[in-house]
C-alpha positions in Angstrom: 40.0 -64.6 30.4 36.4 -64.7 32.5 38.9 -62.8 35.2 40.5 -60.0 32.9 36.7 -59.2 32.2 36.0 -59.0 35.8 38.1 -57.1 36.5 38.1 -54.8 33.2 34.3 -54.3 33.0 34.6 -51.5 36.6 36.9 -49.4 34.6 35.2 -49.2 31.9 32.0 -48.1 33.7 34.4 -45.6 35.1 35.7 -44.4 31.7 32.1 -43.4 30.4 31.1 -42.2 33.6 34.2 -39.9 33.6 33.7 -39.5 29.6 29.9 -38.3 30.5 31.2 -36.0 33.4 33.7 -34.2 31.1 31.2 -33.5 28.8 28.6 -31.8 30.7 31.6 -29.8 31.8 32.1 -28.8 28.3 28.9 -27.8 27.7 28.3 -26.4 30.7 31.9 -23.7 29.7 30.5 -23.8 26.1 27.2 -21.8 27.5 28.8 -20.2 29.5 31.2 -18.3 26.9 28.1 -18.1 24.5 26.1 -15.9 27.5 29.2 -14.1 28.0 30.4 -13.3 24.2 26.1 -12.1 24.1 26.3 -10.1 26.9 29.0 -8.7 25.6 27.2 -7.9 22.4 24.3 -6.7 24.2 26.4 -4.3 25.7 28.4 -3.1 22.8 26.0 -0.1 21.6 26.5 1.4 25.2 30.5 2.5 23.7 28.3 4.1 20.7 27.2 7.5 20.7 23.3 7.3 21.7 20.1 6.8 19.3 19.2 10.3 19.4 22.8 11.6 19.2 23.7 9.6 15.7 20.5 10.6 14.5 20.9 14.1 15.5 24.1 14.1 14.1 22.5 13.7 10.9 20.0 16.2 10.8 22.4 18.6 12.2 24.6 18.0 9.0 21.6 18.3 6.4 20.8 21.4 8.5 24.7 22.5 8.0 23.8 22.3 4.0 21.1 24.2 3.9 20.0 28.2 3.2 17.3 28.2 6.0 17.2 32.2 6.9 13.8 32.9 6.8 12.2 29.3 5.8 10.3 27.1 7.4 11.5 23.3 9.1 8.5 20.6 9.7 8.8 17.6 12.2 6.3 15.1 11.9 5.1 13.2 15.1 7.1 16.4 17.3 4.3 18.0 19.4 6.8 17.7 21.7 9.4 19.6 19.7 11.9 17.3 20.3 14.5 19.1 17.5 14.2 22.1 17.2 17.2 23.0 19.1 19.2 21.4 16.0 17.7 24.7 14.1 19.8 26.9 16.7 21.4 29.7 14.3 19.9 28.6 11.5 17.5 31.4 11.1 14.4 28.7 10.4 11.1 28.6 12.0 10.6 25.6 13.5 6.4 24.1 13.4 5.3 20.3 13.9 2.8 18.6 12.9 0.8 15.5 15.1 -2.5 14.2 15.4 -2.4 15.1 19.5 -1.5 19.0 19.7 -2.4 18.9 23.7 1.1 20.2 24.2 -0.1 23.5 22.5 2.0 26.9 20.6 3.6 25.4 17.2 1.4 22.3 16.2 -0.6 21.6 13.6 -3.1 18.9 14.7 -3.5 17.5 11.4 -2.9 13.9 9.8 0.3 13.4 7.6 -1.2 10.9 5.5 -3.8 13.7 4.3 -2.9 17.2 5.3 -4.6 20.0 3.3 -4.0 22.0 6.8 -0.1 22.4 5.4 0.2 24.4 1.8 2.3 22.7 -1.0 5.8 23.8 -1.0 5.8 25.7 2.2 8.5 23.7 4.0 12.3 23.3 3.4 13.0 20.8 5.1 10.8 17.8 6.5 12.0 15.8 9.9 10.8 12.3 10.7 12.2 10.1 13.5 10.0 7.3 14.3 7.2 7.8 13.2 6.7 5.8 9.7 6.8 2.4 11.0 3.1 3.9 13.3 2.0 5.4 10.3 -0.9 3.0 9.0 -0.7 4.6 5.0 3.0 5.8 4.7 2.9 6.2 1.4 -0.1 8.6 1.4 2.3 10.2 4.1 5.5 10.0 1.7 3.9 11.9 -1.1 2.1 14.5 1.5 5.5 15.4 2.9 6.8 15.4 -1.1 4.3 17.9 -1.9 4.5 20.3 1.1 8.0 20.7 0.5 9.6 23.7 -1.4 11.7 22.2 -4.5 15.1 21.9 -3.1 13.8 21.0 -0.1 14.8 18.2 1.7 13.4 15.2 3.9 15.2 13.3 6.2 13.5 9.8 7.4 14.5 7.5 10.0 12.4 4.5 10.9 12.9 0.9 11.7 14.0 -2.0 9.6 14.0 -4.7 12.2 12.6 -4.3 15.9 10.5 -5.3 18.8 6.6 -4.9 18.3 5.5 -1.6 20.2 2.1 0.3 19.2 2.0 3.6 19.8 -0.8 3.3 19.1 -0.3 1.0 16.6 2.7 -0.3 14.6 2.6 -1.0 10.9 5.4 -1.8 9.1 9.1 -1.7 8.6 11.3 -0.7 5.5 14.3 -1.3 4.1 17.1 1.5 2.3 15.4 1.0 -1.1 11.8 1.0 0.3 12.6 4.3 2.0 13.9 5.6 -1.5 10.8 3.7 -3.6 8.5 5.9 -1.6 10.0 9.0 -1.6 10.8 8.1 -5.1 10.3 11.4 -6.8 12.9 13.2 -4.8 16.9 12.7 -5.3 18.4 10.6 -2.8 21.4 12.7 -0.6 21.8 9.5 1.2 20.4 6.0 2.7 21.5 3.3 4.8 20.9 1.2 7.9 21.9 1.7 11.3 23.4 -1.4 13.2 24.5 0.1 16.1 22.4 -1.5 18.2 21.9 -4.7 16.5 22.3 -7.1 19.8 20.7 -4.5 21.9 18.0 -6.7 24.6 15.4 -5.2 24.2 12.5 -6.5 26.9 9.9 -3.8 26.4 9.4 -0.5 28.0 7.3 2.4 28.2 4.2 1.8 25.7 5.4 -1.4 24.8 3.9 -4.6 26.3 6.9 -6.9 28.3 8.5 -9.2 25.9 9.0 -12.6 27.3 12.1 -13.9 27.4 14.0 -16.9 26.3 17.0 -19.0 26.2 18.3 -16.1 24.5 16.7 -13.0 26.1 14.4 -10.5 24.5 14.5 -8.9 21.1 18.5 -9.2 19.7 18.1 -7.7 15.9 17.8 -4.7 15.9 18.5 -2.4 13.4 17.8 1.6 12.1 17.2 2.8 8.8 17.1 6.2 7.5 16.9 8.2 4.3 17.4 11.8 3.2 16.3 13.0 0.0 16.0 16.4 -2.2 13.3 17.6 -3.8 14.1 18.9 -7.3 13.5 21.5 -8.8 11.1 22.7 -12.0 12.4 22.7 -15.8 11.5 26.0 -15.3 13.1 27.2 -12.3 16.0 25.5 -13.3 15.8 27.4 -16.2 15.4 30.4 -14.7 18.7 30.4 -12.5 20.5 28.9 -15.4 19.6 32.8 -17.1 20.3 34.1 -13.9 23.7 32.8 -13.8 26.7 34.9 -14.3 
């Protein structure tokens, strides 16, 4: 007996040795298919049309909807005019409005959140595409933007409900379908909902935002859009009105 122990006690170091060995090497293929199926994820968005192209796409349907021939479109935070081409045959003005006009013609330097500077119900439409989550009072902003507008106007919103820290110049909140809706809540909803495209997106900072550091699992991986689009209704009266008017 004392020899079968001898002689059984090597193998058995060799077992768990070879037991140990085996699984390291399953880890080691377990991590390695978790990087890969995150990578892949990571990279998913890039088979998408862009950020600016779904949310264009949006805008360019609300614009589709619209009487705009001789009337008025607002963008908030454009001083840059980024969308105004969307407005191509519409027959709209385009202005913007931004608290830096250095870019000059078509901006009115003035603050969202409180902006005598723009005449209630002067505007038919309102555009806002990331700008609510730097705003520091967004509902101050919601019910400025309310009021400027003409009644059956509408608003389209789209801001962040989850995403990477980046102040430019600062960065205030982030808002959810029914938050979106609460503040613009005296308007009728067209429609609201979030944007996932680019949910496992690794995001690591550029631009004005500070480098995030990374970890076992890269940067910042949930990341997702929200927008809104709402209508602003019109008067007992006017509604009245083109009831009489009616054939």
């Amino acid at each position: 007996m004392a020899i079968i122990n001898r002689l059984s006690t090597p193998f058995s170091v060799r077992s768990a040795v070879n037991r140990r060995r085996s699984s390291g090497s399953s880890k080691l293929a377990a991590a390695a298919r978790c990087q890969a199926d995150m990578d892949a994820a990571s990279r998913a968005h890039t088979n998408q049309p862009s950020r600016d192209d779904r949310v264009n796409r949006q805008i360019v349907d609300l614009v589709a909807g619209q009487h705009l021939e001789g009337r008025t479109v607002l963008e908030v935070g454009g001083r840059n005019h980024p969308r105004s081409a969307l407005l191509e045959g519409s027959g709209a003005g385009y202005v913007s409005v931004d608290l830096d006009g250095a870019t000059g013609d078509g901006v009115i330097v003035a603050d969202i959140c409180s902006c005598p500077e723009i005449e209630t119900a002067s505007m038919a439409m309102v555009l806002s595409v990331d700008v609510f989550e730097h705003l520091a009072e967004p509902w101050n902003a919601a019910a400025e933007i309310s009021r400027i507008l003409e009644p059956g106007g509408v608003v389209y919103t789209s801001t962040l409900f989850s995403w990477r820290y980046h102040p430019v110049p600062e960065d205030y909140y982030r808002y959810t379908p029914a938050g979106l809706e609460h503040l613009f809540g005296s308007l009728d909803t067209i429609s609201s909902g979030f944007d996932t495209t680019e949910r496992r997106r690794n995001l690591l900072g550029t631009g004005y935002a500070a480098p995030l550091e990374p970890d076992a699992f890269g940067g910042w991986r949930e990341n997702w859009r929200v927008f809104h689009a709402g209508r602003k209704p019109h008067s007992a009266g006017a509604v009245a009105e083109l009831d009489r008017a009616a054939p």
